[in-house]
N, CA, C and O atoms as a Maestro MAE file, in Angstrom:
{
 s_m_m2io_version
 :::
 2.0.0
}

f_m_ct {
 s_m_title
 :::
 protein
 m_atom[316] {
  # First column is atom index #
  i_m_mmod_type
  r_m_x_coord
  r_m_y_coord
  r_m_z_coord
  i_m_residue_number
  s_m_chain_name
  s_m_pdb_residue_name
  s_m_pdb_atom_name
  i_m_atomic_number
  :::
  1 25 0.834 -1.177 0.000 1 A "UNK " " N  " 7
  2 3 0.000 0.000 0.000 1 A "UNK " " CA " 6
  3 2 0.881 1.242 0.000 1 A "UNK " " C  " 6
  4 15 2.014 1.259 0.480 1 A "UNK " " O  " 8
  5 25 0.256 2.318 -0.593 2 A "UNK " " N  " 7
  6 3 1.114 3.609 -0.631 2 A "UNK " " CA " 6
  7 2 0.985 4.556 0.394 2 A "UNK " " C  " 6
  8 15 0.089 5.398 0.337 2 A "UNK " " O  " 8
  9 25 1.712 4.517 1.247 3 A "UNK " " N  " 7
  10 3 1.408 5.500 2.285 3 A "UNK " " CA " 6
  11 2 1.422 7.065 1.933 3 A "UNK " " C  " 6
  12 15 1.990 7.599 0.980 3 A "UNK " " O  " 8
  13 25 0.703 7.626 2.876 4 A "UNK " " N  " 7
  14 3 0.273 9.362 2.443 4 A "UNK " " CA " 6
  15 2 1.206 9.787 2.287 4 A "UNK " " C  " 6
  16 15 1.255 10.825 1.628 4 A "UNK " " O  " 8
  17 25 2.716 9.060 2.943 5 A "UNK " " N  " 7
  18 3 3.573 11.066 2.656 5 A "UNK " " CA " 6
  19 2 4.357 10.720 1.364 5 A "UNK " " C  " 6
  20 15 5.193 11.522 0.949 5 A "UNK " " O  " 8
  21 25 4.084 9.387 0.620 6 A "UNK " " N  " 7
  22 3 4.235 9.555 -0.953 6 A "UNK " " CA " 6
  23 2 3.106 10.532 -1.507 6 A "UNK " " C  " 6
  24 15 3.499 11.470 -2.201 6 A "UNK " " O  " 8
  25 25 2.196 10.446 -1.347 7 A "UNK " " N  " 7
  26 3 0.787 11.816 -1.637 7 A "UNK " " CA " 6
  27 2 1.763 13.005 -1.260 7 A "UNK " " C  " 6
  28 15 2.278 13.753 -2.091 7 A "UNK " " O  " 8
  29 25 1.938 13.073 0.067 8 A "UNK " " N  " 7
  30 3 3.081 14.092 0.538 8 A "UNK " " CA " 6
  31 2 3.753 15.156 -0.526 8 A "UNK " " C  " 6
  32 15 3.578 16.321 -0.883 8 A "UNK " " O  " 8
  33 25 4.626 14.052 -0.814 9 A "UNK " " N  " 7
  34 3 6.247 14.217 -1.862 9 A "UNK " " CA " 6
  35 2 5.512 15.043 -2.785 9 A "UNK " " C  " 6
  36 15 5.707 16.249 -2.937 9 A "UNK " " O  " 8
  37 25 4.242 14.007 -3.695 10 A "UNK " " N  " 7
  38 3 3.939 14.133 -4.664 10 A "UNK " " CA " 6
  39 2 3.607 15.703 -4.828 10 A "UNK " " C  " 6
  40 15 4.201 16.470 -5.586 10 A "UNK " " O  " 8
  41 25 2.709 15.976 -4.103 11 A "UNK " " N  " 7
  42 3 1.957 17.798 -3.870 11 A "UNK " " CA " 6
  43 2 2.910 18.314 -3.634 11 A "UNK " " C  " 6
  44 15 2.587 19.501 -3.589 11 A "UNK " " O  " 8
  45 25 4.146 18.227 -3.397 12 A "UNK " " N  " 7
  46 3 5.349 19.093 -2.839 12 A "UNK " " CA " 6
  47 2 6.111 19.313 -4.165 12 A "UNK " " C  " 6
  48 15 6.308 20.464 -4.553 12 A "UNK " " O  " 8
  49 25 6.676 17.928 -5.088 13 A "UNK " " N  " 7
  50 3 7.189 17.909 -6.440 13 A "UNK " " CA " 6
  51 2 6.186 18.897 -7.308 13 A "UNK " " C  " 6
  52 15 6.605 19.932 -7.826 13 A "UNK " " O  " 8
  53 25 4.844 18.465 -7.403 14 A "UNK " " N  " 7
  54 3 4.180 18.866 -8.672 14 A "UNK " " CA " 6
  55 2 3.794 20.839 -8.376 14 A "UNK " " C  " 6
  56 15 3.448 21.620 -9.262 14 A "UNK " " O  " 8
  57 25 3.980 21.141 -7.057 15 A "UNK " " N  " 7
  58 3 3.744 22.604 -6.812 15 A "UNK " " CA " 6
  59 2 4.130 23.040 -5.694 15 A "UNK " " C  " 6
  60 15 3.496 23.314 -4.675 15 A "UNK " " O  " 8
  61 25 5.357 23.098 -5.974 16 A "UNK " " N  " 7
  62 3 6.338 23.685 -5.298 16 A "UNK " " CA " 6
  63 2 5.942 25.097 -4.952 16 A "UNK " " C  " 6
  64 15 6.168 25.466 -3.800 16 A "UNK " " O  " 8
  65 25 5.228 26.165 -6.032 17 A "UNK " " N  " 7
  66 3 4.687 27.418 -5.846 17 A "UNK " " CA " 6
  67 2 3.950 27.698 -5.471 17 A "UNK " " C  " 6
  68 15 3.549 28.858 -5.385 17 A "UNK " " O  " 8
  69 25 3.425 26.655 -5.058 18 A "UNK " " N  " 7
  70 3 1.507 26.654 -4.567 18 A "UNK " " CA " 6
  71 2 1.892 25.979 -2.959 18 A "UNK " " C  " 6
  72 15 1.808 26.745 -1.999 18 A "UNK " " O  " 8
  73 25 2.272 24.666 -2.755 19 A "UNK " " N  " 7
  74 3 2.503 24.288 -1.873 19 A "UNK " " CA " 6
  75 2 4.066 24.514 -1.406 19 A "UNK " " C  " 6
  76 15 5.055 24.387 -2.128 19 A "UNK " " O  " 8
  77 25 4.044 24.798 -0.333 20 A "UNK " " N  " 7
  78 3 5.384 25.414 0.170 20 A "UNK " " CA " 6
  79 2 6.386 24.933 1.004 20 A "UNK " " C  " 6
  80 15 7.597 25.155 0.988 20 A "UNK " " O  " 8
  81 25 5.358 23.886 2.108 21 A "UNK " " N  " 7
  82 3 6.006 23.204 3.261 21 A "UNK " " CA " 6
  83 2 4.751 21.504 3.405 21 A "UNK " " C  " 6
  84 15 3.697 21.211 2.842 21 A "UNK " " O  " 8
  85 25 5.514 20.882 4.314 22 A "UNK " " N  " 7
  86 3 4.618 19.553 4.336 22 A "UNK " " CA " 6
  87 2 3.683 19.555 5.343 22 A "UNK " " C  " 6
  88 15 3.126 18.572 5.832 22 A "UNK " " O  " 8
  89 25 3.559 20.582 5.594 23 A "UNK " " N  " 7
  90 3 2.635 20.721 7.089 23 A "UNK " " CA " 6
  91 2 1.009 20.596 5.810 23 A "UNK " " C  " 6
  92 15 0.107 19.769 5.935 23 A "UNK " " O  " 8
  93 25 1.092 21.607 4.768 24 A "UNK " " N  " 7
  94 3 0.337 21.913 3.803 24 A "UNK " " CA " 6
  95 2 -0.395 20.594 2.878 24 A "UNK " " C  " 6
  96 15 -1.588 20.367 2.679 24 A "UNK " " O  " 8
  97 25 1.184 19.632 2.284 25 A "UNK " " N  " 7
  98 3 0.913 18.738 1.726 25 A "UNK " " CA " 6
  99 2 -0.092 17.734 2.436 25 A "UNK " " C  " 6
  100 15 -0.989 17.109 1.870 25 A "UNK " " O  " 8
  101 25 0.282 17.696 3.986 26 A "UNK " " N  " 7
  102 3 -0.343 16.454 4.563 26 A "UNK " " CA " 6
  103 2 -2.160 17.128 4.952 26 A "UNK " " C  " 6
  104 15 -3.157 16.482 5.276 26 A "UNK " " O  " 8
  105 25 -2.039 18.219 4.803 27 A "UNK " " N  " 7
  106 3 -3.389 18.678 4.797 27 A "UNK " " CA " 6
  107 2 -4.362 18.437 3.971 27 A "UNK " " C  " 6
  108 15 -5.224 17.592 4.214 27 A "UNK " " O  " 8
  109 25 -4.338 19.101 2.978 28 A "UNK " " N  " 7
  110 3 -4.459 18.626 1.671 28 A "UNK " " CA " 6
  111 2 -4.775 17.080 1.454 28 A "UNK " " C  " 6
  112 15 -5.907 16.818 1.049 28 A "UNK " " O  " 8
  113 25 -4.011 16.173 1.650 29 A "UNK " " N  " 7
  114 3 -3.593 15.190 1.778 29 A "UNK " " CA " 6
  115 2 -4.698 14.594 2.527 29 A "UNK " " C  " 6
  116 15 -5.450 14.118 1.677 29 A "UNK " " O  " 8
  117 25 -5.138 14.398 3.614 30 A "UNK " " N  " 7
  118 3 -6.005 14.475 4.892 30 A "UNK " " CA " 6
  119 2 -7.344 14.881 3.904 30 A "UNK " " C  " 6
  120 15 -7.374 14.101 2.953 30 A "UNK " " O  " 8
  121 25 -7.958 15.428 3.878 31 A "UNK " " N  " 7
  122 3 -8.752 16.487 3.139 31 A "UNK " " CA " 6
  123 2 -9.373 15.090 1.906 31 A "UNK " " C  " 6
  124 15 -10.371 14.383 2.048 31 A "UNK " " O  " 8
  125 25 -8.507 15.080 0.924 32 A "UNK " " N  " 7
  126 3 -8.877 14.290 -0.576 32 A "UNK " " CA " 6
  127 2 -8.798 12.698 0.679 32 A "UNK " " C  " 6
  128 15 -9.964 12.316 0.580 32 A "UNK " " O  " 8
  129 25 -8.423 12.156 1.223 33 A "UNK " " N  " 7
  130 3 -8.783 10.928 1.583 33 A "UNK " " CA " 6
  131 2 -9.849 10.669 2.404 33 A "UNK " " C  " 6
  132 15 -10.240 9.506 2.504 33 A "UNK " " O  " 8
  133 25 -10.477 11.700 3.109 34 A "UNK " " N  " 7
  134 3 -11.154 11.554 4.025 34 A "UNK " " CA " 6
  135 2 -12.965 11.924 3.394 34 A "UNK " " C  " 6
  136 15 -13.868 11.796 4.221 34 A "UNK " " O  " 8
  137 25 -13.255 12.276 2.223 35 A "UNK " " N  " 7
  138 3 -13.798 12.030 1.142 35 A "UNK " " CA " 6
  139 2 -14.701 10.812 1.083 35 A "UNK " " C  " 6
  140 15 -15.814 10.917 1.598 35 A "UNK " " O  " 8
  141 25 -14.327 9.608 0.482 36 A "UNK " " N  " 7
  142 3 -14.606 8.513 0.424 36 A "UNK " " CA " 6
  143 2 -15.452 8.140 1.569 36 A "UNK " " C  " 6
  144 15 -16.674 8.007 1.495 36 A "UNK " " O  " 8
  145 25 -14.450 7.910 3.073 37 A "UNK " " N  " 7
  146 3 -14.761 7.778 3.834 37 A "UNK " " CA " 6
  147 2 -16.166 8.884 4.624 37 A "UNK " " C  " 6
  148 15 -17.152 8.392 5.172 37 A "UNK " " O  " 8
  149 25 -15.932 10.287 4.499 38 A "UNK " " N  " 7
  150 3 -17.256 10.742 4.646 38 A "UNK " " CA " 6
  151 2 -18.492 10.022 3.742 38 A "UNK " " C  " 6
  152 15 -19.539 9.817 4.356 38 A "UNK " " O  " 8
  153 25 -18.451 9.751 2.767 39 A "UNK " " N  " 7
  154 3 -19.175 9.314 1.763 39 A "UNK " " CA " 6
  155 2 -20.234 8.098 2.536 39 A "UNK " " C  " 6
  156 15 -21.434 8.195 2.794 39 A "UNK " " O  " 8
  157 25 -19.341 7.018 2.768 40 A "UNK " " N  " 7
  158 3 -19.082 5.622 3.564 40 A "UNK " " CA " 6
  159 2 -20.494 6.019 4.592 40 A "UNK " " C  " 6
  160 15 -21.590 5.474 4.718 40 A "UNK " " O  " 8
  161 25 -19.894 7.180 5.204 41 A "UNK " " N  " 7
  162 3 -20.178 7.505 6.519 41 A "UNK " " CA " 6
  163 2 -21.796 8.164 6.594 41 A "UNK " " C  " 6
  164 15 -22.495 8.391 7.581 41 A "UNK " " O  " 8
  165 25 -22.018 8.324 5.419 42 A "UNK " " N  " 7
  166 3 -22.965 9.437 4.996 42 A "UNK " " CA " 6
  167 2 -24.287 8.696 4.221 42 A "UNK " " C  " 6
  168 15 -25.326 9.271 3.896 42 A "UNK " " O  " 8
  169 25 -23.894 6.977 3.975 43 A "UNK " " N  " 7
  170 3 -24.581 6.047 3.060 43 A "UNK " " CA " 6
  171 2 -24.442 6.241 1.814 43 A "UNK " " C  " 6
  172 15 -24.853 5.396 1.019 43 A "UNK " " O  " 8
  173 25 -23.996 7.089 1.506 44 A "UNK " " N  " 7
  174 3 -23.231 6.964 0.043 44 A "UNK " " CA " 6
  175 2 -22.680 5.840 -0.590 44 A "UNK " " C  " 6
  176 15 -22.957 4.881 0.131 44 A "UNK " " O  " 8
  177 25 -22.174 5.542 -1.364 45 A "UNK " " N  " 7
  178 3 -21.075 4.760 -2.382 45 A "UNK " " CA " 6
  179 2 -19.951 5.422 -2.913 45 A "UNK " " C  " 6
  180 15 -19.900 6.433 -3.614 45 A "UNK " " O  " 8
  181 25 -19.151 4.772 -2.519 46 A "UNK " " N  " 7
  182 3 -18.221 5.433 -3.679 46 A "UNK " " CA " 6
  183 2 -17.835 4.602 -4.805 46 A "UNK " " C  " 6
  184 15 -17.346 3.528 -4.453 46 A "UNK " " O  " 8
  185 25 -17.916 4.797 -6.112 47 A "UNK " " N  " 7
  186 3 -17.552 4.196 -7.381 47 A "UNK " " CA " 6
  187 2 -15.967 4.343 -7.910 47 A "UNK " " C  " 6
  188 15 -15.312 5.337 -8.223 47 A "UNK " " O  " 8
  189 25 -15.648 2.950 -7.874 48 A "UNK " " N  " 7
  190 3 -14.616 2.545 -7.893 48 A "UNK " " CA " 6
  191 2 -14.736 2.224 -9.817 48 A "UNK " " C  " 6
  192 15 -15.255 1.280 -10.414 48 A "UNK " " O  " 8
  193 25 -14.058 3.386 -10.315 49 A "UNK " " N  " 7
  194 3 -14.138 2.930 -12.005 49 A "UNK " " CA " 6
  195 2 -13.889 1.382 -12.285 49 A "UNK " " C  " 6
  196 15 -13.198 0.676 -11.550 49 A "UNK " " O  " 8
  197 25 -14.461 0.992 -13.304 50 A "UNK " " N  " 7
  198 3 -14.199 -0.542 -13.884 50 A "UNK " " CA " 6
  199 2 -14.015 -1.631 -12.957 50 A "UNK " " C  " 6
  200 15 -13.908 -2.810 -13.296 50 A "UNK " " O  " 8
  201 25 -13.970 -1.054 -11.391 51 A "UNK " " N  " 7
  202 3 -13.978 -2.380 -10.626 51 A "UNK " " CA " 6
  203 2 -15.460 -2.827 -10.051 51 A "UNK " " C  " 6
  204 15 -15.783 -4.006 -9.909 51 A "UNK " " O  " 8
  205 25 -16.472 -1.488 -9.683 52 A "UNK " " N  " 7
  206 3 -17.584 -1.280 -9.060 52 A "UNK " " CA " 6
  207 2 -17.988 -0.355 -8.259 52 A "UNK " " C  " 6
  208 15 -17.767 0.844 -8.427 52 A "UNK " " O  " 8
  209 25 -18.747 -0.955 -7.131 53 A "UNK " " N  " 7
  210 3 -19.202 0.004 -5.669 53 A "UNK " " CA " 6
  211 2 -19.086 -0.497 -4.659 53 A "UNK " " C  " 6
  212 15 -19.595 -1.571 -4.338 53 A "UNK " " O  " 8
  213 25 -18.143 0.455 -3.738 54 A "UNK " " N  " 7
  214 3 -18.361 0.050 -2.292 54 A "UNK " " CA " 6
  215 2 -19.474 0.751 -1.051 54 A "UNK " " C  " 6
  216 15 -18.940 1.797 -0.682 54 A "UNK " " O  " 8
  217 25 -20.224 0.633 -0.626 55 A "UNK " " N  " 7
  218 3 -21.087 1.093 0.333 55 A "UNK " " CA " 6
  219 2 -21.077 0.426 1.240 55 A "UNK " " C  " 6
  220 15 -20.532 -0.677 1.252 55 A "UNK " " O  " 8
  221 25 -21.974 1.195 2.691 56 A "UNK " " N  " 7
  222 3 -21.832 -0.019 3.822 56 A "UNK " " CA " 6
  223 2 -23.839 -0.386 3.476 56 A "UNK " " C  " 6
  224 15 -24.673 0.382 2.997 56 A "UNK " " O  " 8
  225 25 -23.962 -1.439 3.830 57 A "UNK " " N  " 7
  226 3 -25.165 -2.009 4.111 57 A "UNK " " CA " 6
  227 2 -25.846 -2.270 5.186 57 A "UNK " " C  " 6
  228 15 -25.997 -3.428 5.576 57 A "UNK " " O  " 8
  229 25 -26.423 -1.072 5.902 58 A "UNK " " N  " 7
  230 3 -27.235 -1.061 7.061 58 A "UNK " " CA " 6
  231 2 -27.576 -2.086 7.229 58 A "UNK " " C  " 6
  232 15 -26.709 -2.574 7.954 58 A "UNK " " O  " 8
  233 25 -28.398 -2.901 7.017 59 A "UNK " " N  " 7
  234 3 -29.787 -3.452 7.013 59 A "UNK " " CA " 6
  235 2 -29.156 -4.478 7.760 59 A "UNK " " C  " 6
  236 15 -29.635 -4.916 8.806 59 A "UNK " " O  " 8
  237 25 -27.734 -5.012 7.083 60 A "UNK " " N  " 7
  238 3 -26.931 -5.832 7.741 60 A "UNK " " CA " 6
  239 2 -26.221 -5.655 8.855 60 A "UNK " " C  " 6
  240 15 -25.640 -6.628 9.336 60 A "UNK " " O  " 8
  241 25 -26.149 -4.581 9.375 61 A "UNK " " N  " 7
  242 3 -25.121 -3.734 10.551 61 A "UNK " " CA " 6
  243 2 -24.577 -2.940 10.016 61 A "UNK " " C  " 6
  244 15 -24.259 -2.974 8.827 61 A "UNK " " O  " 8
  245 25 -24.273 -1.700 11.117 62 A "UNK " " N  " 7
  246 3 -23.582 -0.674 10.794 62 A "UNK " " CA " 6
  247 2 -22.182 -0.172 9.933 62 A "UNK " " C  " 6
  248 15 -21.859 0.820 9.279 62 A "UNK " " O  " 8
  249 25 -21.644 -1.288 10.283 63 A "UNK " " N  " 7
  250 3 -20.116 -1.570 9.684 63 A "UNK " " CA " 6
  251 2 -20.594 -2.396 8.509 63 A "UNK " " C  " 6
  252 15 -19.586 -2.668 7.856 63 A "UNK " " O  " 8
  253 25 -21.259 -2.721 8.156 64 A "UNK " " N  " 7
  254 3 -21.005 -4.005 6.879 64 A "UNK " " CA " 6
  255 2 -20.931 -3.047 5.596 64 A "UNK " " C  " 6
  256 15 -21.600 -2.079 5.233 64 A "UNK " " O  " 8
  257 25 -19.610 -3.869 4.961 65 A "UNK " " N  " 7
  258 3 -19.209 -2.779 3.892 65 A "UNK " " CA " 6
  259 2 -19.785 -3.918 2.700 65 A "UNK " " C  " 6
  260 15 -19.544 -5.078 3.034 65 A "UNK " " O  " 8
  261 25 -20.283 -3.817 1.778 66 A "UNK " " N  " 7
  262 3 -21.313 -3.817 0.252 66 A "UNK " " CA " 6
  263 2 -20.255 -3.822 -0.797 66 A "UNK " " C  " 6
  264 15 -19.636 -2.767 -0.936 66 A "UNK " " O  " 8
  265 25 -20.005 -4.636 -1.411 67 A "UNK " " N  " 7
  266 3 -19.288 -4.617 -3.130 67 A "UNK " " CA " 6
  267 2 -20.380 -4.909 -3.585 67 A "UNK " " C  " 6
  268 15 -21.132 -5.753 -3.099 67 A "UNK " " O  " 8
  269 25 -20.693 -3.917 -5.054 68 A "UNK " " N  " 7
  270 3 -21.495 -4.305 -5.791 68 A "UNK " " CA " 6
  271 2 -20.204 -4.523 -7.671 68 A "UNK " " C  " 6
  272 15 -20.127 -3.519 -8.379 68 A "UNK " " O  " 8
  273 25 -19.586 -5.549 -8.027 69 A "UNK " " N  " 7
  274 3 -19.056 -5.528 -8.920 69 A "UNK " " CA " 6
  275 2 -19.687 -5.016 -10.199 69 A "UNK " " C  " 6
  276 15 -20.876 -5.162 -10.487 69 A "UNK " " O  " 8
  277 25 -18.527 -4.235 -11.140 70 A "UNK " " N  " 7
  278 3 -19.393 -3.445 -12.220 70 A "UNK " " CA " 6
  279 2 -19.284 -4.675 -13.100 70 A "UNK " " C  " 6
  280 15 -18.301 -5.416 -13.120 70 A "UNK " " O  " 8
  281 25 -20.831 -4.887 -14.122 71 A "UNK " " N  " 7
  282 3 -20.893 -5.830 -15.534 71 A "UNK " " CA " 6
  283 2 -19.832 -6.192 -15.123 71 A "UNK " " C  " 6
  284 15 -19.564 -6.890 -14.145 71 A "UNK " " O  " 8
  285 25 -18.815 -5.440 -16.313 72 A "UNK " " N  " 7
  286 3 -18.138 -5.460 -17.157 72 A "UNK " " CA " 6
  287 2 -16.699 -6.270 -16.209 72 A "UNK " " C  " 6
  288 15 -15.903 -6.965 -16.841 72 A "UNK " " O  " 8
  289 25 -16.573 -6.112 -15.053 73 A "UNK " " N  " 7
  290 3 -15.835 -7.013 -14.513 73 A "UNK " " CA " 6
  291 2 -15.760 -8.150 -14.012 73 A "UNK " " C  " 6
  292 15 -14.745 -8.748 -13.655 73 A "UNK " " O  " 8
  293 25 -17.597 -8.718 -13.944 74 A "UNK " " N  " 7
  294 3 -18.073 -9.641 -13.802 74 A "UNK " " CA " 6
  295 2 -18.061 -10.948 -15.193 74 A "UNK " " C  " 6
  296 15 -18.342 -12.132 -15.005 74 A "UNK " " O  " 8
  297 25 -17.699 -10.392 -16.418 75 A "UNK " " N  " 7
  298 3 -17.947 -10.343 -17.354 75 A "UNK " " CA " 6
  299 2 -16.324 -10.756 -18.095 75 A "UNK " " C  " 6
  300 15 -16.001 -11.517 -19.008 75 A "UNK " " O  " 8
  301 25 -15.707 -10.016 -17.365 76 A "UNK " " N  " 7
  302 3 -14.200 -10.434 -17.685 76 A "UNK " " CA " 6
  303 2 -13.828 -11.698 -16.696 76 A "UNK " " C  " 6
  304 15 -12.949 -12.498 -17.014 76 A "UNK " " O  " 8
  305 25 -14.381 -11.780 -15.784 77 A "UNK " " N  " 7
  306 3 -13.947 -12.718 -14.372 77 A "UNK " " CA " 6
  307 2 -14.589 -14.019 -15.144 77 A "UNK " " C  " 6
  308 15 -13.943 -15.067 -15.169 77 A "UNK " " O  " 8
  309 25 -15.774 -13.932 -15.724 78 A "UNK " " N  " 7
  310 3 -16.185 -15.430 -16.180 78 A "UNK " " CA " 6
  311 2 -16.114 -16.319 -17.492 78 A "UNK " " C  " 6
  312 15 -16.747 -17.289 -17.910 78 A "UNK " " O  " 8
  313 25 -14.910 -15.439 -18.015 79 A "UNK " " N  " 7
  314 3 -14.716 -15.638 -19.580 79 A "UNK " " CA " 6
  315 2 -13.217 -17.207 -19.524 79 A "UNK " " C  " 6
  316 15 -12.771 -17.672 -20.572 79 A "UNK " " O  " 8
  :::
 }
 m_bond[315] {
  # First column is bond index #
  i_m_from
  i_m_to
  i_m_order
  :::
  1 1 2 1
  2 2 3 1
  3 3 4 2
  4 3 5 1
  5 5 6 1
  6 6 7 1
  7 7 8 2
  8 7 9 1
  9 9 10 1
  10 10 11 1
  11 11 12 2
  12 11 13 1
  13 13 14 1
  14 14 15 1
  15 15 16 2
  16 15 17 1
  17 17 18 1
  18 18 19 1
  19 19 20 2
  20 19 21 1
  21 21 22 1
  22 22 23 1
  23 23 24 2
  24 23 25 1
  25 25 26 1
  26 26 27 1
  27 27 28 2
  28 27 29 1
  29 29 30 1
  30 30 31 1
  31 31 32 2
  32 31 33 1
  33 33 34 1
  34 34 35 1
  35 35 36 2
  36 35 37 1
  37 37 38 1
  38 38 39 1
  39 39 40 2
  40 39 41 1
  41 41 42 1
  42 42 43 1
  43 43 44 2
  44 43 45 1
  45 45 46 1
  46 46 47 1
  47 47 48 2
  48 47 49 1
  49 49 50 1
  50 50 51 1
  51 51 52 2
  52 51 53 1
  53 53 54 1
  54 54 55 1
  55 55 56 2
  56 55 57 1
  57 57 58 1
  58 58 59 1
  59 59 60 2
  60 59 61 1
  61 61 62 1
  62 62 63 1
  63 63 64 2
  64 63 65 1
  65 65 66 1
  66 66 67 1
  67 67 68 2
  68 67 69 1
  69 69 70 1
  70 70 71 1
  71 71 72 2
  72 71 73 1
  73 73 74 1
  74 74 75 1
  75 75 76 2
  76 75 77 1
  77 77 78 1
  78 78 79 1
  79 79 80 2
  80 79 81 1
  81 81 82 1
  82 82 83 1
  83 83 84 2
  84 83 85 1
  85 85 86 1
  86 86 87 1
  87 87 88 2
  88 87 89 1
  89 89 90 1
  90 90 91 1
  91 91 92 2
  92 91 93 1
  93 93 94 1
  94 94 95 1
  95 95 96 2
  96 95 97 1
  97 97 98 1
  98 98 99 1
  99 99 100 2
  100 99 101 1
  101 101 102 1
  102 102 103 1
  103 103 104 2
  104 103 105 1
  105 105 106 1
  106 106 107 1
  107 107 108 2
  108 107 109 1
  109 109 110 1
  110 110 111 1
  111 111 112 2
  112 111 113 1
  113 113 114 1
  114 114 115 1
  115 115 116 2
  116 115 117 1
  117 117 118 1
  118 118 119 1
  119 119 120 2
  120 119 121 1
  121 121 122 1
  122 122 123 1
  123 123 124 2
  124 123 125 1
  125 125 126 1
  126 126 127 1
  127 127 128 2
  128 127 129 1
  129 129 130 1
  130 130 131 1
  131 131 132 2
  132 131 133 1
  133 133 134 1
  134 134 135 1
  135 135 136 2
  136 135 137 1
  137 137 138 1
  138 138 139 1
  139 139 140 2
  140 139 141 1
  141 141 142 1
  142 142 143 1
  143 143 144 2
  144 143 145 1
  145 145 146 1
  146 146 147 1
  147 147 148 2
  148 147 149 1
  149 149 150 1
  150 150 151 1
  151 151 152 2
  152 151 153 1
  153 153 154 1
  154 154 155 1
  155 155 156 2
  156 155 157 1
  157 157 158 1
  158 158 159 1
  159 159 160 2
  160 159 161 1
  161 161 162 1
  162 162 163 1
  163 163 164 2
  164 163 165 1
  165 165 166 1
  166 166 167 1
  167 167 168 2
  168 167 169 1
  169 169 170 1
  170 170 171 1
  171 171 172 2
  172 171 173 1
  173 173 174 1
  174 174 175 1
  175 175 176 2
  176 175 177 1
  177 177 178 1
  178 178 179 1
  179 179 180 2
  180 179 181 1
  181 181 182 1
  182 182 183 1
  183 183 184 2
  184 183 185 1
  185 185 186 1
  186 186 187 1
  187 187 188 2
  188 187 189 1
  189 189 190 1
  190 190 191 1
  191 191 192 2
  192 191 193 1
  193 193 194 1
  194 194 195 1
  195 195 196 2
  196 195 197 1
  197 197 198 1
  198 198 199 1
  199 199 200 2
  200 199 201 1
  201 201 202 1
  202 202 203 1
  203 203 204 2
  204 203 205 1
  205 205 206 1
  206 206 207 1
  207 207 208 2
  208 207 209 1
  209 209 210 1
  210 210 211 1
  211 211 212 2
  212 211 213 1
  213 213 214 1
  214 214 215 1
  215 215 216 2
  216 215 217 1
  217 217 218 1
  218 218 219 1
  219 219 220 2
  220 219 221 1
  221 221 222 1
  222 222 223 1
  223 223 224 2
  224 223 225 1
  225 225 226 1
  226 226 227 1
  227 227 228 2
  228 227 229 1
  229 229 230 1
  230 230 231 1
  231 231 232 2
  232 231 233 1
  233 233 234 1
  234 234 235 1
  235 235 236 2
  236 235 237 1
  237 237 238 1
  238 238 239 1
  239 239 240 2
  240 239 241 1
  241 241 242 1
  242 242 243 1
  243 243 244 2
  244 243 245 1
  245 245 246 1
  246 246 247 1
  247 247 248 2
  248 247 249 1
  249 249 250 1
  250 250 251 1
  251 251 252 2
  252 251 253 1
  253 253 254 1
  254 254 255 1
  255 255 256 2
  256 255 257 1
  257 257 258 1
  258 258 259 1
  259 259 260 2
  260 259 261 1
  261 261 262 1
  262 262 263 1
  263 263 264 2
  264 263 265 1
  265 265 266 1
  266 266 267 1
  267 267 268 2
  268 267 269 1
  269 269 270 1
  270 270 271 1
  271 271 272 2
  272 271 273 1
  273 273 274 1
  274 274 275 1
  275 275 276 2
  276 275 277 1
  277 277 278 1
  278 278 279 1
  279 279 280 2
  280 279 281 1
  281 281 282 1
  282 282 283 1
  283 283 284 2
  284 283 285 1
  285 285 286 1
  286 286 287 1
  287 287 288 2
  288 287 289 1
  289 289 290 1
  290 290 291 1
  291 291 292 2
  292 291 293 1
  293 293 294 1
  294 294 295 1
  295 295 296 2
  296 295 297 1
  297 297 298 1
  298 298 299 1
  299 299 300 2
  300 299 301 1
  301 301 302 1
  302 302 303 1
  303 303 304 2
  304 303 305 1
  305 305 306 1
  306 306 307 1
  307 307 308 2
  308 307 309 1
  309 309 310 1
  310 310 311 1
  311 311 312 2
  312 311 313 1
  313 313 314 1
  314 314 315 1
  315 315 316 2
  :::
 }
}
């Protein structure tokens, strides 16, 4: 897995003029990951291109997290 302060580096390399110090990057940083997870949190889904959807599924408990696979990967998996 890629840990954040490669995200870090990355916002620091690509805008150096914009972003200045890593206090910034890891903000930022913090911010775009925590996204998803509001989402999660909120009953949302988040759509995972060409792989599917993840949601949690009440109905089942609070925590139960939901894959719904897209077609098209279902589709490649049974060929």
């Amino acid at each position: 897995m890629i840990g954040k302060q490669t995200y870090h580096n990355a916002l620091l390399d690509a805008f150096p003029e914009i972003i200045r110090d890593a206090d910034l990057a890891e903000q930022i940083t913090n911010v775009v990951f925590s996204v998803p997870v509001r989402a999660l949190e909120n009953g949302d889904s988040a759509v995972l291109p060409g792989l599917g959807a993840i949601g949690i599924d009440r109905s089942r408990g609070a925590n139960c997290l939901s894959y719904n696979a897209e077609e098209s990967l279902i589709k490649c998996l049974l060929q």
